[in-house]
KOLGU-4560 file (N, C-alpha, C; in nm, 3 decimals, padded with zeros to 5 digits):
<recs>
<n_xx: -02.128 n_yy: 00.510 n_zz: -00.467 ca_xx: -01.997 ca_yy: 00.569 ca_zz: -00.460 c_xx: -01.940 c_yy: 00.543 c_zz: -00.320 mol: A seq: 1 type: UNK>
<n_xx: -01.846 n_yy: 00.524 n_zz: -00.304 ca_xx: -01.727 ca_yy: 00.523 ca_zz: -00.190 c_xx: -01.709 c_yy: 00.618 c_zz: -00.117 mol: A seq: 2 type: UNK>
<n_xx: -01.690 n_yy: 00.604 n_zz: -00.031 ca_xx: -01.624 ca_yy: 00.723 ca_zz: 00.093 c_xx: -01.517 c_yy: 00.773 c_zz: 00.054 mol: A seq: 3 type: UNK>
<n_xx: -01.444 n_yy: 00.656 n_zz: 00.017 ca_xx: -01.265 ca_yy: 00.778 ca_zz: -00.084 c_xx: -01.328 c_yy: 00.837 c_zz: -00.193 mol: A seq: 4 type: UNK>
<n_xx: -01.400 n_yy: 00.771 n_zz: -00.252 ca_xx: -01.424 ca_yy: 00.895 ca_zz: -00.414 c_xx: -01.480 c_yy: 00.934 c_zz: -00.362 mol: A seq: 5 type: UNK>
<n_xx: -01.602 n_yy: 00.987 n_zz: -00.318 ca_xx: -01.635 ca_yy: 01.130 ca_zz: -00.232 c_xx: -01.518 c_yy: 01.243 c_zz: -00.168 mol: A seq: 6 type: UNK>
<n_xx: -01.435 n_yy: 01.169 n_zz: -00.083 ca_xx: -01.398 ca_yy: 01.299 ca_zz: -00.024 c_xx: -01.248 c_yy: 01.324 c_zz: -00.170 mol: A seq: 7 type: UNK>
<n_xx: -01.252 n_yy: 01.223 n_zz: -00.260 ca_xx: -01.186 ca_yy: 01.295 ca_zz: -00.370 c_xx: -01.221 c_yy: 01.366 c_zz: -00.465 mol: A seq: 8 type: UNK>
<n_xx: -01.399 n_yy: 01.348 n_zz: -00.462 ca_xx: -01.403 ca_yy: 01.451 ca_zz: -00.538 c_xx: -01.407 c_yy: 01.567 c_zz: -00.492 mol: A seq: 9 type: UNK>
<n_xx: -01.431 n_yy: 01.604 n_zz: -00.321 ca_xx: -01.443 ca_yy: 01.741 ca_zz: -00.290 c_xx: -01.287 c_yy: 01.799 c_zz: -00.320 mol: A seq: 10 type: UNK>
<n_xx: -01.211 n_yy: 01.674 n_zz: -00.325 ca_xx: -01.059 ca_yy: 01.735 ca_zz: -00.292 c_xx: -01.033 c_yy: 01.755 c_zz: -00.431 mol: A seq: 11 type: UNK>
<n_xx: -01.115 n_yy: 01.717 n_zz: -00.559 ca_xx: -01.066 ca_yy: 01.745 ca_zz: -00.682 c_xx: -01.174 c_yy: 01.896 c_zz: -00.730 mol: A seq: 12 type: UNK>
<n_xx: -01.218 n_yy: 01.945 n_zz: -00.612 ca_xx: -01.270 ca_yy: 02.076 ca_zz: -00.641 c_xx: -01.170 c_yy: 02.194 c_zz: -00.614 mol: A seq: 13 type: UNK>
<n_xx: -01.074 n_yy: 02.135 n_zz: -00.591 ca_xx: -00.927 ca_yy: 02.239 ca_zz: -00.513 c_xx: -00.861 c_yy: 02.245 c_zz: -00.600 mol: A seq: 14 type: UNK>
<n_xx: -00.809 n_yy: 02.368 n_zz: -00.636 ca_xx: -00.679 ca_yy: 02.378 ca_zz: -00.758 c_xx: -00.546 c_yy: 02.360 c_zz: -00.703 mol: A seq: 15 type: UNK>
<n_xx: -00.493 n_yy: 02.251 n_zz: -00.683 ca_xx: -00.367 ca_yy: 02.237 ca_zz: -00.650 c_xx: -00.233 c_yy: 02.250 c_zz: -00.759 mol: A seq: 16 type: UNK>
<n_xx: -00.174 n_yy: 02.283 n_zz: -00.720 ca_xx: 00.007 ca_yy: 02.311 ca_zz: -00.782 c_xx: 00.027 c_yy: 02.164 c_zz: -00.868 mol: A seq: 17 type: UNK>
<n_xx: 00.085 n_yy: 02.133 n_zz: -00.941 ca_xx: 00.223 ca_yy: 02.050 ca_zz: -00.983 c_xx: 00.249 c_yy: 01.977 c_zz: -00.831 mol: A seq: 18 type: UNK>
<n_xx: 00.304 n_yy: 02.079 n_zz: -00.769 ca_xx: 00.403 ca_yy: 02.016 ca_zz: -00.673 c_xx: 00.314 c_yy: 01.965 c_zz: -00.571 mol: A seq: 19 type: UNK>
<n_xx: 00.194 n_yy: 02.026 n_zz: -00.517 ca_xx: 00.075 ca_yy: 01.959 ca_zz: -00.434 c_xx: 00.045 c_yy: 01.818 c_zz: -00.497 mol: A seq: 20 type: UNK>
<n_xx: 00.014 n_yy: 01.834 n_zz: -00.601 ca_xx: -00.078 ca_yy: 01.685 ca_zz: -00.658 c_xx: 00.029 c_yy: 01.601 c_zz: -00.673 mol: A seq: 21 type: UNK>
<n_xx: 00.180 n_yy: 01.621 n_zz: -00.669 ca_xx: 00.301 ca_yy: 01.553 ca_zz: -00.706 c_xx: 00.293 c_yy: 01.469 c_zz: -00.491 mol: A seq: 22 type: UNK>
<n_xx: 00.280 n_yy: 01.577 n_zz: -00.459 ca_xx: 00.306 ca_yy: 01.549 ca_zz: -00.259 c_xx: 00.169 c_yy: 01.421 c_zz: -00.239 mol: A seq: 23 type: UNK>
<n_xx: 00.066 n_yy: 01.498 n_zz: -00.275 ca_xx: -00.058 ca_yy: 01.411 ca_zz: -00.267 c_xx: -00.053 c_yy: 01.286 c_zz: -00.296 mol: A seq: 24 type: UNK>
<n_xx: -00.036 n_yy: 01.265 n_zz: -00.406 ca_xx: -00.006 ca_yy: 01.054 ca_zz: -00.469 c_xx: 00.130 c_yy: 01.048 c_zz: -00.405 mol: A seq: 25 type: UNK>
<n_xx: 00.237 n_yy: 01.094 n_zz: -00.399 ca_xx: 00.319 ca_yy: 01.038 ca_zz: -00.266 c_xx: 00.242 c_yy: 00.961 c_zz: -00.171 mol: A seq: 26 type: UNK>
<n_xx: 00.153 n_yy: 01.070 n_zz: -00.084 ca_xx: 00.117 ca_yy: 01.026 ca_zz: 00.045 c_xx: 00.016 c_yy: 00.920 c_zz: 00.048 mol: A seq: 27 type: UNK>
<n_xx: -00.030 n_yy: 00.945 n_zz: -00.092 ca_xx: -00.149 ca_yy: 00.808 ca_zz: -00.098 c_xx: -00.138 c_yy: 00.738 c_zz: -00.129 mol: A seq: 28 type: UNK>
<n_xx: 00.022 n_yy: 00.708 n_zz: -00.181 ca_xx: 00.092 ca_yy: 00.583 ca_zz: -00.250 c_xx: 00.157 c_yy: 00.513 c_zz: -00.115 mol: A seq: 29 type: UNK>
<n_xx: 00.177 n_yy: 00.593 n_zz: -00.033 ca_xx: 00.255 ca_yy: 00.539 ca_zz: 00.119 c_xx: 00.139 c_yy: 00.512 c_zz: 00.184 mol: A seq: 30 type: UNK>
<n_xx: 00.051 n_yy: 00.565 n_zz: 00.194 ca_xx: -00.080 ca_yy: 00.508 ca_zz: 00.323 c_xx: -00.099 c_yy: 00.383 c_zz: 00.218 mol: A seq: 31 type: UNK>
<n_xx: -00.151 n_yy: 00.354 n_zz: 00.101 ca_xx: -00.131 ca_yy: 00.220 ca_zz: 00.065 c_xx: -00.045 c_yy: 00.122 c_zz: 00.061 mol: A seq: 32 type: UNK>
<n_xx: 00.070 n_yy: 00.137 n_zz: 00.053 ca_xx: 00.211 ca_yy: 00.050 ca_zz: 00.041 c_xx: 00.175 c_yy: 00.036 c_zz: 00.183 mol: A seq: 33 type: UNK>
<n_xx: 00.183 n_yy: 00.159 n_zz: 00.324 ca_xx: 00.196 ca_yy: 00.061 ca_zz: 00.446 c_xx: 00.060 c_yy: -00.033 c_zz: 00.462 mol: A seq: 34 type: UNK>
<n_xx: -00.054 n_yy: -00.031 n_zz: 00.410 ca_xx: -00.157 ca_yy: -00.089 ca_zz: 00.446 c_xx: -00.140 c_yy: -00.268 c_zz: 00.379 mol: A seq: 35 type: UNK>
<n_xx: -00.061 n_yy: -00.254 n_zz: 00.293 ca_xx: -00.054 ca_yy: -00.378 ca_zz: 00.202 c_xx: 00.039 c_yy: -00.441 c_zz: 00.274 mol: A seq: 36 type: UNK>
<n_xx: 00.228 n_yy: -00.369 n_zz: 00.355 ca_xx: 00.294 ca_yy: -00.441 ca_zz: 00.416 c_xx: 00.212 c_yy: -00.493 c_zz: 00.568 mol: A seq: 37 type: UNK>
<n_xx: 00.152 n_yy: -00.417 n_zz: 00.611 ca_xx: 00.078 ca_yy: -00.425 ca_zz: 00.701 c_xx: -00.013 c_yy: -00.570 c_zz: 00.743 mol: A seq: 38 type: UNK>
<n_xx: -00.062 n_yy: -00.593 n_zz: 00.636 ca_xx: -00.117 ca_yy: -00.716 ca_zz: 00.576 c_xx: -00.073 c_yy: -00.808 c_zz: 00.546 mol: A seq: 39 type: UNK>
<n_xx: 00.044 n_yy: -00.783 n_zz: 00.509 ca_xx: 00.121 ca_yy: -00.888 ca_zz: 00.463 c_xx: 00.181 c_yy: -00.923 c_zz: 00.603 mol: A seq: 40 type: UNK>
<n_xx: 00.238 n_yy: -00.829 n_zz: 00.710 ca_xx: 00.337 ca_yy: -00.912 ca_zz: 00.792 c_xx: 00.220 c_yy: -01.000 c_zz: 00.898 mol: A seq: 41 type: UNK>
<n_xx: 00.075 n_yy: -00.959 n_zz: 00.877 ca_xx: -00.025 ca_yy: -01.037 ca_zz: 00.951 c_xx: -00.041 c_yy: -01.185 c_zz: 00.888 mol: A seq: 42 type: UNK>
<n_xx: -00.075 n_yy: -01.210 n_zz: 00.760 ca_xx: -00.038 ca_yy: -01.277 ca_zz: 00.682 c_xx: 00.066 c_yy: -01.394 c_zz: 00.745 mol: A seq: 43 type: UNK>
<n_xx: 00.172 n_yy: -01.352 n_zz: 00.774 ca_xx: 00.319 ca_yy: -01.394 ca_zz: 00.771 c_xx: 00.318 c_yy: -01.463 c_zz: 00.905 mol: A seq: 44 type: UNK>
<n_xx: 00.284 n_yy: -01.401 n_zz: 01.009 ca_xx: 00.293 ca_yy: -01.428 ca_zz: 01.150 c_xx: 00.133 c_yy: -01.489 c_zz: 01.171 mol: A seq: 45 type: UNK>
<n_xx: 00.065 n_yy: -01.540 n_zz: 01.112 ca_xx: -00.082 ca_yy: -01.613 ca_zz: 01.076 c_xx: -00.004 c_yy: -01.757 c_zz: 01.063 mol: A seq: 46 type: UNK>
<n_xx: 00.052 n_yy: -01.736 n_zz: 00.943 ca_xx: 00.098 ca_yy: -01.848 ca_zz: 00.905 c_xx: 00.254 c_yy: -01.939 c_zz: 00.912 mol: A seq: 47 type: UNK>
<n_xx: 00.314 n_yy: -01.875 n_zz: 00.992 ca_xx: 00.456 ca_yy: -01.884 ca_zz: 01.077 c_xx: 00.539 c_yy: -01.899 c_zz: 00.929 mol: A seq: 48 type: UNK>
<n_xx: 00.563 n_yy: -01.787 n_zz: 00.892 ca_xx: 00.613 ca_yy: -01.765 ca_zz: 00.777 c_xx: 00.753 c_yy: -01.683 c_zz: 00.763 mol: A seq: 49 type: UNK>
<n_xx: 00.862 n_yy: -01.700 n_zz: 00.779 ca_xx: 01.017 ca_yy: -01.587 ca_zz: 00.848 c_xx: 01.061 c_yy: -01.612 c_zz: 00.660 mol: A seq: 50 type: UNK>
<n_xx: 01.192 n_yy: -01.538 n_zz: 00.690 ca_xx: 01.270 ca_yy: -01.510 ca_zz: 00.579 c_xx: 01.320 c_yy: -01.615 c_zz: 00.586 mol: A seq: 51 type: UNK>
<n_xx: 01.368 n_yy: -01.721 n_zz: 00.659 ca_xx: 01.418 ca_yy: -01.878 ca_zz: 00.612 c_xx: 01.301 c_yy: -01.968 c_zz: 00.546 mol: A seq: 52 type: UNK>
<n_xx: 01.249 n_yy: -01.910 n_zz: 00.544 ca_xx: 01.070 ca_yy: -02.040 ca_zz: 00.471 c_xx: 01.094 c_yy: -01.971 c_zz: 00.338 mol: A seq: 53 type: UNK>
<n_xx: 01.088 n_yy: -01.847 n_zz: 00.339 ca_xx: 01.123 ca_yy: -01.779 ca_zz: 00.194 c_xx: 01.227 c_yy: -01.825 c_zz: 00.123 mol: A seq: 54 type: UNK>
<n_xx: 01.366 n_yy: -01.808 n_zz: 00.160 ca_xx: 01.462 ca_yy: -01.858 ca_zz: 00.124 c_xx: 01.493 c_yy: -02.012 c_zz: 00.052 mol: A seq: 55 type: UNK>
<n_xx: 01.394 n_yy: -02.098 n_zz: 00.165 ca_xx: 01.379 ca_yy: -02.226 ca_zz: 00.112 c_xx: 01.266 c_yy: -02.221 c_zz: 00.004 mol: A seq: 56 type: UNK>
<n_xx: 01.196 n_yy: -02.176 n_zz: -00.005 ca_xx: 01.099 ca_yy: -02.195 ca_zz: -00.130 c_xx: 01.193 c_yy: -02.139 c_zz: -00.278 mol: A seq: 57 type: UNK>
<n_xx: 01.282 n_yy: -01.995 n_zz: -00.227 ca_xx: 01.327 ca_yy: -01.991 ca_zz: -00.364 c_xx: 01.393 c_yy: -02.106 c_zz: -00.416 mol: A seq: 58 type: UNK>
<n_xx: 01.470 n_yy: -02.173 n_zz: -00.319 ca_xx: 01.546 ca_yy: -02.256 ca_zz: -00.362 c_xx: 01.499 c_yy: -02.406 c_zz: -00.374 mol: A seq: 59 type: UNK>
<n_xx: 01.400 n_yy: -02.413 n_zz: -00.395 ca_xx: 01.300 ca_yy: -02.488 ca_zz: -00.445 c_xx: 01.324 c_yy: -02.544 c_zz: -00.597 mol: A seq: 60 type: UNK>
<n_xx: 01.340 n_yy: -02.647 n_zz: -00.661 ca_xx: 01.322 ca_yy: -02.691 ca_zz: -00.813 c_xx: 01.166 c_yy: -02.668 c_zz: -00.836 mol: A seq: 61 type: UNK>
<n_xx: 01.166 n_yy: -02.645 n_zz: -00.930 ca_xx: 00.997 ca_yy: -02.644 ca_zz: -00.962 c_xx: 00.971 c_yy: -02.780 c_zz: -01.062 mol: A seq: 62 type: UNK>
</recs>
């Protein structure tokens, strides 16, 4: 088992509200979303990658 499912299951020993468990996956949906942009803009500046390289790929024929 994982270090997150551990301390989720102590945290799924807590009776939280509707509105707690509604706040909770918020916040764990944002610590992931920033960890993924996070990655991504390393990614980006790895590989000298701007919004004009983007732009030109959409406009790309396939």
């Amino acid at each position: 088992m994982t270090n997150l499912q551990i301390e989720l299951l102590k945290l799924y020993s807590t009776d939280l509200t509707e509105e707690e468990l509604k706040q909770l996956k918020t916040q764990l949906a944002k610590f992931f979303a920033d960890k993924a942009v996070k990655e991504a803009e390393k990614v980006w500046q790895e590989k000298g990658l701007s919004q004009d390289v983007m732009e030109q790929w959409l406009r790309e024929e396939t």
